[in-house]
C-alpha positions as CSV (number, residue, x, y, z in Angstrom):
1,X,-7.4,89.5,6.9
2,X,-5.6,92.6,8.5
3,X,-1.7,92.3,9.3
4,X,-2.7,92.6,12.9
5,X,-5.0,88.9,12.7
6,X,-2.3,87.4,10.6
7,X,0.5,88.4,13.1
8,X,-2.0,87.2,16.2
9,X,-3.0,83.7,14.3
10,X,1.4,83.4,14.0
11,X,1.6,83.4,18.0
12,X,3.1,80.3,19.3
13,X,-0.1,79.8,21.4
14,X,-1.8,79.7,18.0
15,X,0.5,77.2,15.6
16,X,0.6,74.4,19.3
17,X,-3.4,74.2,19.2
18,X,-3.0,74.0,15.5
19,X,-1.0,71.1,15.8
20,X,-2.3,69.6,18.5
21,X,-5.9,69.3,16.3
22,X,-3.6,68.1,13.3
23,X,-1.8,65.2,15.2
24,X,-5.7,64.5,16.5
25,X,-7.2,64.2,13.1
26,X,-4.5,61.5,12.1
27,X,-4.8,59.3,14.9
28,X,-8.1,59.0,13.9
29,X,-7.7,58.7,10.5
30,X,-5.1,56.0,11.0
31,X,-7.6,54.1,14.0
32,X,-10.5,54.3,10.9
33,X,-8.2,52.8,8.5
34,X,-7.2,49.9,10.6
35,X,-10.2,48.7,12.1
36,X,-11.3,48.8,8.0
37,X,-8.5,47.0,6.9
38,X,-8.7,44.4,10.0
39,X,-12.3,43.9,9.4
40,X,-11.7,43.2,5.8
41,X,-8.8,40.7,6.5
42,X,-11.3,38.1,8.4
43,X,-12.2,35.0,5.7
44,X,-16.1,34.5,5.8
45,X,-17.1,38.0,5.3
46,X,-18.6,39.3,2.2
47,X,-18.0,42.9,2.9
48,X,-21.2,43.5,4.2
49,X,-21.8,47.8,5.4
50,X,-22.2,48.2,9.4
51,X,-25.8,49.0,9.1
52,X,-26.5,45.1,7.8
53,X,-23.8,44.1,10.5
54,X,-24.7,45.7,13.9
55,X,-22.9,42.7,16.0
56,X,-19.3,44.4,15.5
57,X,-20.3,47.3,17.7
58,X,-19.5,47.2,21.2
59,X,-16.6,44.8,20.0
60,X,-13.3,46.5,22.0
61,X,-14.7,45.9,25.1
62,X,-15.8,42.1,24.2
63,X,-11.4,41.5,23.0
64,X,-10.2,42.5,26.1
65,X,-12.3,40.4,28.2
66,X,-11.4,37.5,26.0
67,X,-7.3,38.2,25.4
68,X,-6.2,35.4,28.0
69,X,-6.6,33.1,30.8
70,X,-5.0,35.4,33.1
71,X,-8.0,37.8,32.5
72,X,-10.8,35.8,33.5
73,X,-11.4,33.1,35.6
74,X,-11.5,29.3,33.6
75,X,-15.1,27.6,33.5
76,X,-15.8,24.0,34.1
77,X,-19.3,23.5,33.4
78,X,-19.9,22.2,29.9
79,X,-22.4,20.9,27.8
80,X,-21.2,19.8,24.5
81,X,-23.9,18.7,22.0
82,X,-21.8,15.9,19.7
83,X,-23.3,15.8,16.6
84,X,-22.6,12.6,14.6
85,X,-20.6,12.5,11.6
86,X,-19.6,16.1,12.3
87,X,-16.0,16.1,13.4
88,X,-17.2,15.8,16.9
89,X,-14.8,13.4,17.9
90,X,-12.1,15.8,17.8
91,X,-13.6,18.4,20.1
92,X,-15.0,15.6,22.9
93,X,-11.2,14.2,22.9
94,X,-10.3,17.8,23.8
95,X,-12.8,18.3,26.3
96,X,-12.2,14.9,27.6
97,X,-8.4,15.9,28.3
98,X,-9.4,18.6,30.0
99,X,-12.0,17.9,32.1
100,X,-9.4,14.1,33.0
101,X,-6.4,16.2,34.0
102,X,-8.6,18.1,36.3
103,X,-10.5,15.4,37.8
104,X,-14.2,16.7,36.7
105,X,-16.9,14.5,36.8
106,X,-18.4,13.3,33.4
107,X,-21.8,12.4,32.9
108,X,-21.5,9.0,31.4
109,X,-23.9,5.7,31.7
110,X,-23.4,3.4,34.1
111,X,-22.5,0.1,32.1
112,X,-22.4,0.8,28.3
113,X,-20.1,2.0,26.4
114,X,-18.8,5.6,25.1
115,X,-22.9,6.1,22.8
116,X,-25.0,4.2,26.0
117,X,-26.4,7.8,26.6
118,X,-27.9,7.8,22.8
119,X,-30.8,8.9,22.5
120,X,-32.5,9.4,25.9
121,X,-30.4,8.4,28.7
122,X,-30.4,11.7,30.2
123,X,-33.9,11.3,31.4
124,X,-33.0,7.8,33.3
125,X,-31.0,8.7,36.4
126,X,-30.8,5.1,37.4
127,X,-28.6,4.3,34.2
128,X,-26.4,7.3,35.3
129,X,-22.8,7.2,37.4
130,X,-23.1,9.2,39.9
131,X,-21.6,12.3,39.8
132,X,-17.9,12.6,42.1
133,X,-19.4,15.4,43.9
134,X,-22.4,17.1,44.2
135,X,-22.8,18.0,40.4
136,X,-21.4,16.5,37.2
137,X,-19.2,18.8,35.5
138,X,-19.2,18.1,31.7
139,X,-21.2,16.3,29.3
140,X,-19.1,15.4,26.3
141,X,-21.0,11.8,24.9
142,X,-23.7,11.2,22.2
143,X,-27.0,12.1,23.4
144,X,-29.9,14.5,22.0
145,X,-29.9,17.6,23.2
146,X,-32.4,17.8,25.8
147,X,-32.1,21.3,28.1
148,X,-34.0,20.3,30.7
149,X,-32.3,17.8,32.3
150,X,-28.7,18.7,31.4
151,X,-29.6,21.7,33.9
152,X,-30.6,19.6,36.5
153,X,-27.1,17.5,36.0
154,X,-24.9,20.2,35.2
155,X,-26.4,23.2,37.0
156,X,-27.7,26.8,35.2
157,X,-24.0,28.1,34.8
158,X,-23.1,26.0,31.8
159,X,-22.4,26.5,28.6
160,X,-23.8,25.1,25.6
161,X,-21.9,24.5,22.9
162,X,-22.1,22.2,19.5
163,X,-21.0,21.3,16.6
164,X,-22.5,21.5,12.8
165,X,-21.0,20.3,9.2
166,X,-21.5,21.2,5.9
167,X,-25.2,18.9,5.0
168,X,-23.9,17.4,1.7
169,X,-20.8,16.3,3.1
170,X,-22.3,15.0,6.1
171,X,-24.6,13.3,4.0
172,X,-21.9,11.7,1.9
173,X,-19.8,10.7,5.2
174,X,-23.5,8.8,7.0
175,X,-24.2,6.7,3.9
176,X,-21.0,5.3,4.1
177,X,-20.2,5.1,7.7
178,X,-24.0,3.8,8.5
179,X,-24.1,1.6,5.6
180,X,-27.6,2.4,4.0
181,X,-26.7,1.6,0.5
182,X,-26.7,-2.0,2.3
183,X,-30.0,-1.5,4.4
184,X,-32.1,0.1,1.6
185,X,-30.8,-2.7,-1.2
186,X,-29.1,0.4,-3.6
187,X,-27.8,-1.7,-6.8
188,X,-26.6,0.9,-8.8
189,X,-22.8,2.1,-9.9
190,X,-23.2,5.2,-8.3
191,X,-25.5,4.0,-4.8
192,X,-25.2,8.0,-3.7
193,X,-26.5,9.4,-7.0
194,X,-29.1,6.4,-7.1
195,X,-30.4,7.9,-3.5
196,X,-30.2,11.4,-4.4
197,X,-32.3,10.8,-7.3
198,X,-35.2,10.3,-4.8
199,X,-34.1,10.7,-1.5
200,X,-37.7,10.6,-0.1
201,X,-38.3,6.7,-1.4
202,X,-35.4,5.4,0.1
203,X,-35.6,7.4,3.1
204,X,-39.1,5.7,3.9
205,X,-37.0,2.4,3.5
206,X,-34.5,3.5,6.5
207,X,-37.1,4.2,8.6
208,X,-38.0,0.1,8.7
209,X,-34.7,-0.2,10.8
210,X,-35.6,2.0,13.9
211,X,-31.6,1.3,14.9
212,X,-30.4,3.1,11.8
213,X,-29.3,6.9,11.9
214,X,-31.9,9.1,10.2
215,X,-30.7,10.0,7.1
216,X,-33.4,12.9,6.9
217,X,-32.6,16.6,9.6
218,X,-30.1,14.2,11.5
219,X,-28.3,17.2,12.9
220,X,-31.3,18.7,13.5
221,X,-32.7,15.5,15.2
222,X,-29.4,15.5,17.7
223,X,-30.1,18.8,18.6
224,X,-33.7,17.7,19.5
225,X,-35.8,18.7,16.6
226,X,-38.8,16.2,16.5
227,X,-39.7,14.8,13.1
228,X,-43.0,14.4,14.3
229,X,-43.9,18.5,13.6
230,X,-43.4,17.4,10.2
231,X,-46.4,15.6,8.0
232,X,-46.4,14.5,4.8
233,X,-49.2,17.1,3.6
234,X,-47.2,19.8,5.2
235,X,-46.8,22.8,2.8
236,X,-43.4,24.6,2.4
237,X,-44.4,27.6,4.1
238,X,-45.3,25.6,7.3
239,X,-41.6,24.2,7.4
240,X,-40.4,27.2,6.8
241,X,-42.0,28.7,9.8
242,X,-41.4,25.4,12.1
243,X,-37.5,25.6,10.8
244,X,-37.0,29.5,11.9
245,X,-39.1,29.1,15.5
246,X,-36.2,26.4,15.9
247,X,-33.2,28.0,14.7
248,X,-34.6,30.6,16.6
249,X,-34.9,28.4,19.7
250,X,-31.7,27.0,19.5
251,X,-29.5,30.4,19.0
252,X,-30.9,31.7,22.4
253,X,-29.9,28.3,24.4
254,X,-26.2,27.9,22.9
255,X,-23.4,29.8,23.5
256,X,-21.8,28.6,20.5
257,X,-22.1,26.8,17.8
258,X,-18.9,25.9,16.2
259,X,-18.1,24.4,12.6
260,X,-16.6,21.4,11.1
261,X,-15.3,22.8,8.1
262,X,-13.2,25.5,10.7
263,X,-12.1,23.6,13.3
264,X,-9.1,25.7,14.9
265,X,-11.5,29.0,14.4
266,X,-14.0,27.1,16.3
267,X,-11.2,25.9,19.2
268,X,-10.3,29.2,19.5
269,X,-13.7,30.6,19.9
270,X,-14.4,27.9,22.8
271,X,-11.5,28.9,24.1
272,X,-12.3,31.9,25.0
273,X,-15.9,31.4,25.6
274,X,-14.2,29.0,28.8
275,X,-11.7,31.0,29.1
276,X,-8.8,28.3,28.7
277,X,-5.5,28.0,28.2
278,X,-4.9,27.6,24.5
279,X,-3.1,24.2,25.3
280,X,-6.1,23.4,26.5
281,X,-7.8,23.3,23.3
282,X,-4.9,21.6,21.5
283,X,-5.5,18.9,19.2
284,X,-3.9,15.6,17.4
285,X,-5.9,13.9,15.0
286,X,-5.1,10.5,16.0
287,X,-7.7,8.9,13.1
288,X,-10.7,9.1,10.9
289,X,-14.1,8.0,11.0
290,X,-15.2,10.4,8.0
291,X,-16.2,7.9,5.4
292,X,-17.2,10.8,2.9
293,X,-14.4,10.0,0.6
294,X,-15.9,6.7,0.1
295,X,-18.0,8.1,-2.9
296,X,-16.7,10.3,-5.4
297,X,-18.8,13.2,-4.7
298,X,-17.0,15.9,-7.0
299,X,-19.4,14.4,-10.3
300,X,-22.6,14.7,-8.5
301,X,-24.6,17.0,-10.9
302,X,-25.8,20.3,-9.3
303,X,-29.3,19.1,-10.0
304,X,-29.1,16.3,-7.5
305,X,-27.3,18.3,-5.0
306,X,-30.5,20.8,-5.2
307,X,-32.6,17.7,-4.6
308,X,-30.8,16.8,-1.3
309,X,-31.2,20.5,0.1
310,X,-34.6,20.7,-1.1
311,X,-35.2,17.4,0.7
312,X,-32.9,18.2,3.8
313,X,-34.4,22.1,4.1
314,X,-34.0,22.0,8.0
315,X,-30.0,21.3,8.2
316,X,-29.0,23.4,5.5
317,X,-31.0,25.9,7.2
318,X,-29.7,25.3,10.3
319,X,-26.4,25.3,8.7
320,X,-26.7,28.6,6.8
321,X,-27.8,30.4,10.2
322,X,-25.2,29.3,12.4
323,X,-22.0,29.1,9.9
324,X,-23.2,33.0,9.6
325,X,-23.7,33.7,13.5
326,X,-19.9,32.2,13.6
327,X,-18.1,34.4,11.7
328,X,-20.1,37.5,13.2
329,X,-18.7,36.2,16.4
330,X,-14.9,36.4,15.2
331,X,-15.8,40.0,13.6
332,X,-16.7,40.8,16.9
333,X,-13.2,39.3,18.5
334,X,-11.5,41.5,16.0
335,X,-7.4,41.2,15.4
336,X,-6.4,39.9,18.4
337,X,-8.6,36.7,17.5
338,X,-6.5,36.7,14.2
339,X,-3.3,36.6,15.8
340,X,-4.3,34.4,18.4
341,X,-5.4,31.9,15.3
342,X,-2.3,32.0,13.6
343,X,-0.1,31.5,17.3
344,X,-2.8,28.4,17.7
345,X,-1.5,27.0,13.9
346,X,2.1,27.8,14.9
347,X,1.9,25.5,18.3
348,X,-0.2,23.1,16.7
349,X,2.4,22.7,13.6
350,X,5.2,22.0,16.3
351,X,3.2,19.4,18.8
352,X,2.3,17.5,16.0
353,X,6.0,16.9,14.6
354,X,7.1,16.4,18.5
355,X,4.6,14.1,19.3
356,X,4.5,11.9,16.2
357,X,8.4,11.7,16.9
358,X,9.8,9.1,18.9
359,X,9.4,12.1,21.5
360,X,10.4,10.4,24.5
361,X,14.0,10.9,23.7
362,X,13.9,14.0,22.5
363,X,14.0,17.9,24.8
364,X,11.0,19.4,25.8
365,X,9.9,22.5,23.2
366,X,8.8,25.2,25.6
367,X,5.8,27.5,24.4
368,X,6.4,31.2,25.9
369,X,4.0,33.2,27.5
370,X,1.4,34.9,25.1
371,X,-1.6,36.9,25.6
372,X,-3.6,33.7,24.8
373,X,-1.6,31.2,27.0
374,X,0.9,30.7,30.0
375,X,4.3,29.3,29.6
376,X,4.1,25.5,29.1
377,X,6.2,22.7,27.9
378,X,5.6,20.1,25.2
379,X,6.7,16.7,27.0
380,X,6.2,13.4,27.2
381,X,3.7,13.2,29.5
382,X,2.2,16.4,27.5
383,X,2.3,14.2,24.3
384,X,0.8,11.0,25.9
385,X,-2.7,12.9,27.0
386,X,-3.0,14.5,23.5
387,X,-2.6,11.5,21.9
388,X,-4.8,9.5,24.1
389,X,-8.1,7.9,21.9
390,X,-11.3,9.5,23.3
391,X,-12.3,5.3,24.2
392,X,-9.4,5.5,26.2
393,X,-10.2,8.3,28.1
394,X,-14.1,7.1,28.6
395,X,-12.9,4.0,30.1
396,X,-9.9,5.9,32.1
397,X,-12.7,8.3,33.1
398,X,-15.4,5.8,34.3
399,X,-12.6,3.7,36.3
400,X,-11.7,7.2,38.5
401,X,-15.4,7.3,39.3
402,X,-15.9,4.1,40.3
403,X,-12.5,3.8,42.1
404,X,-13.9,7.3,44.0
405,X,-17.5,5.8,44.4
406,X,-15.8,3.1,46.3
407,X,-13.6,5.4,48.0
408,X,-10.1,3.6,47.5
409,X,-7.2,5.8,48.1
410,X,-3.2,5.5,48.7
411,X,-0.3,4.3,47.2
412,X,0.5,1.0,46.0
413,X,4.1,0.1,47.1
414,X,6.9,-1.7,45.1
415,X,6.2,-5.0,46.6
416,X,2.7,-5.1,45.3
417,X,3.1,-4.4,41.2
418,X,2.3,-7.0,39.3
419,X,5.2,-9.5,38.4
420,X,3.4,-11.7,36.2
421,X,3.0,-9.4,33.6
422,X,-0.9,-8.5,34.0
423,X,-0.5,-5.2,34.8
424,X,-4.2,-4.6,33.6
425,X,-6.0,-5.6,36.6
426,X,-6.6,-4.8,39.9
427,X,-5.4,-3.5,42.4
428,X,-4.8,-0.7,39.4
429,X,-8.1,-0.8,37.6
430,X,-11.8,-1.3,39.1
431,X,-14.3,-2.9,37.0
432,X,-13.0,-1.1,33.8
433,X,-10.1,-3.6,33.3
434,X,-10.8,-5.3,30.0
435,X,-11.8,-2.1,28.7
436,X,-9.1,-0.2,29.3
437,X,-6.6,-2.6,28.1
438,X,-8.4,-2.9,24.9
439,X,-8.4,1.0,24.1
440,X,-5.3,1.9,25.6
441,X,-1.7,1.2,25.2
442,X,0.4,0.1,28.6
443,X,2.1,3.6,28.5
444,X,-1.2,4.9,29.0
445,X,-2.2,3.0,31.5
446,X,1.0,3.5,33.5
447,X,0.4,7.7,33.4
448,X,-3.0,7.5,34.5
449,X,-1.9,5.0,37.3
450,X,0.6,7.4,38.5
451,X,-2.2,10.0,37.6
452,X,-4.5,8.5,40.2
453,X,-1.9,7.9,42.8
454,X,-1.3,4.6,42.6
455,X,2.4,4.9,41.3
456,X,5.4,6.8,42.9
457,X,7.3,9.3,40.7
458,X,9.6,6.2,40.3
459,X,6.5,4.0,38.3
460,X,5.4,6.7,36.7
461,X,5.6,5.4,33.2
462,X,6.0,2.0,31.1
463,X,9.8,2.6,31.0
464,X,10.2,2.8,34.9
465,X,7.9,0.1,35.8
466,X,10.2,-2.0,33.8
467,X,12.8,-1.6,36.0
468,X,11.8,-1.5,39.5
469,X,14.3,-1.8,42.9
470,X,14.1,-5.1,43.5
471,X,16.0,-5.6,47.0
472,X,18.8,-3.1,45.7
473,X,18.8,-4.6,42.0
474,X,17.0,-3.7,39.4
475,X,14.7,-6.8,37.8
476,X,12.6,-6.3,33.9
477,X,9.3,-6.9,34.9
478,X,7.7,-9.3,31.5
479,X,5.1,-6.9,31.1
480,X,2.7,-7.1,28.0
């Protein structure tokens, strides 16, 4: 190169574009190396190249529509699935909660209890309450999943969403919780191993009890898979094909399917699928109905593992597939989901001290403003409605509609509370009286009194009604 080029590439023109394409080239290099390393941090993946993964393109645009509830507007219409045995109950107390403080309308049967919609209510509209409106709003209860007329109660807009566990576990919790050992005579030390050892014999002896949980495909059965595709001649290859045309069925109808072994992920994920507030999605694990630690499942040989999975292809299938399909969905959400997922642990950690505290006399903690949630307080009254049993909030539920169905309305003044201690009756409850004293505690009752406008500010818990103006004094009222 001549002295003349060298002196012209030294110009100041020259050595600014130069640096210009420098600073360019790192930016990118550094925006490379993060989205690698963030992809990499997300448990669940097995490092899989981007040609096998094609779901995390397109994923910038998909964060930012998802980063908050002040970006989007919050949905109401729900359909969630509840799966038994599958941690279920946890997820329809949170729905429950939030469809209760916003005075949705629940689908829910007209005179049994919290499963009177198991297996085909859906398809009875006598059995039904009628909606308080024009639609129902959210369908939370046991029932198989049946598309069809969920549409026609909920409307087109909603979303679909349910819930899936890990087969052997949520074979281990049924047997105890459902009792078959009892039902199919098992003798043996071990009654699980004595099953798994031929799960197709004592399966045929369930089936004599047509009130008995099908021990066989039962999350497949609740999501509306008929055992009556399968015969006993059926070769593999067949099931196969049946198994993928409804895995295949079912991925194109739900929104999302969310997993018991990753509950918080899965909250977080439905969160922003509604686009919620993340104390919205919340949760305090009041008690248990998982009886999987009832057997000792960490001896059971490897062989008779294979024989359950072998025997119970369609879950484990089912499983497989959608455990996937959830963890492509948080690739997609990226490392705002992350963050957001760690914030959700934080608050969760606090509640739960606070409201397993005696958290009436202690301050409020206030949760600031994030990206994933507004400003909120954890209170009392905050406390009360997590804690609340998901029978208390079925019966709670079902007395608003039929207090609405009969159109009662207005206040109920001082001189008409109870003063001989049976607060649990009416004017304050409609037909749901027994009920709700039976599932829920008096503090309960009080809140969703005052809830439903029955109560001045004054009433508007156990503590208050205690100590009512009485003619300028204040009287204990000997409530129960």
């Amino acid at each position: 190169m001549t002295t003349a080029r060298i002196q012209k590439c030294s110009t100041p023109v020259f050595k600014v574009a130069v640096a210009i394409f420098c600073l360019g080239l790192s930016l990118c290099l550094q925006f490379m190396m993060r989205a690698s390393v963030e992809e990499s941090s997300l448990p669940g993946q097995k490092g899989a190249s981007d040609t096998s993964r094609p779901w995390v393109r397109g994923s910038i645009s998909f964060q930012r529509s998802h980063h908050g509830p002040n970006t989007c507007n919050s949905k109401t219409k729900l359909a969630f699935i509840n799966v038994h045995k599958a941690s279920s109950g946890t997820i329809m107390q949170v729905i429950q909660r939030f469809g209760y403080l916003r005075k949705l309308s629940f689908v829910q049967h007209i005179s049994k209890d919290v499963n009177g919609l198991y297996p085909d209510g859906l398809s009875k509209h006598e059995i039904l309450m009628p909606p308080q409106g024009e639609n129902y709003d959210i369908l939370t209860y046991h029932t198989v999943y049946d598309r069809p007329n969920i549409v026609r109660l909920l409307t087109p807009d909603a979303k679909f969403v349910t819930i899936l566990r890990e087969p052997f576990k949520h074979f281990a919790s049924a047997f105890a919780f459902y009792g078959y050992n009892k039902t199919i005579n098992v003798t043996a030390p071990n009654q699980l191993e004595e099953f798994l050892e031929n799960p197709g014999f004592y399966d045929n002896l369930t089936k004599r009890s047509p009130m008995l949980f099908p021990a066989k495909k039962p999350m497949a059965v609740d999501l509306g898979f008929s055992s009556d595709l399968f015969s006993p001649s059926l070769q593999m290859n067949k099931i196969g094909h049946i198994t993928r045309k409804f895995i295949d069925k079912l991925s194109h109808e739900f929104d999302l399917v969310m997993m018991a072994e990753h509950i918080d992920e899965s909250l977080v994920l439905l969160r922003r699928l509604m686009c919620w507030d993340l104390k919205d999605i919340l949760y305090y694990k009041y008690s248990s109905n998982d009886h999987s630690s009832d057997y000792d499942t960490s001896n059971i040989s490897q062989r008779l593992r294979d024989n359950h999975e072998k025997w119970d292809a369609v879950d484990y299938a089912l499983y497989k597939y959608f455990n996937e399909t959830m963890w492509k969905k948080i690739s997609i959400e990226g490392k705002s989901f992350v963050e957001e997922l760690a914030h959700f642990r934080d608050v969760e950690l606090k509640l739960r001290v606070h409201c397993s505290s005696e958290y009436s006399a202690l301050e409020p903690i206030v949760i600031s403003e994030t990206p994933w949630n507004s400003a909120f307080k954890i209170d009392s009254e905050y406390c009360t409605w997590l804690t609340t049993s998901h029978l208390c909030y079925y019966y709670l539920i079902k007395d608003r509609n039929r207090r609405y169905q009969a159109g009662s309305k207005g206040l109920i003044g001082n001189d008409t509370v109870s003063r001989d201690g049976v607060f649990f009756s009416p004017p304050y409850c409609s037909t749901e009286c027994d009920k709700i004293k039976q599932e829920c505690s008096l503090h309960e009752y009080v809140q969703h009194c005052y809830q439903e406008g029955l109560l001045r500010k004054s009433q508007s818990s156990s503590q208050k009604i205690k100590f009512l103006s009485v003619e300028g004094e204040f009287e204990a009222l000997p409530l129960e």
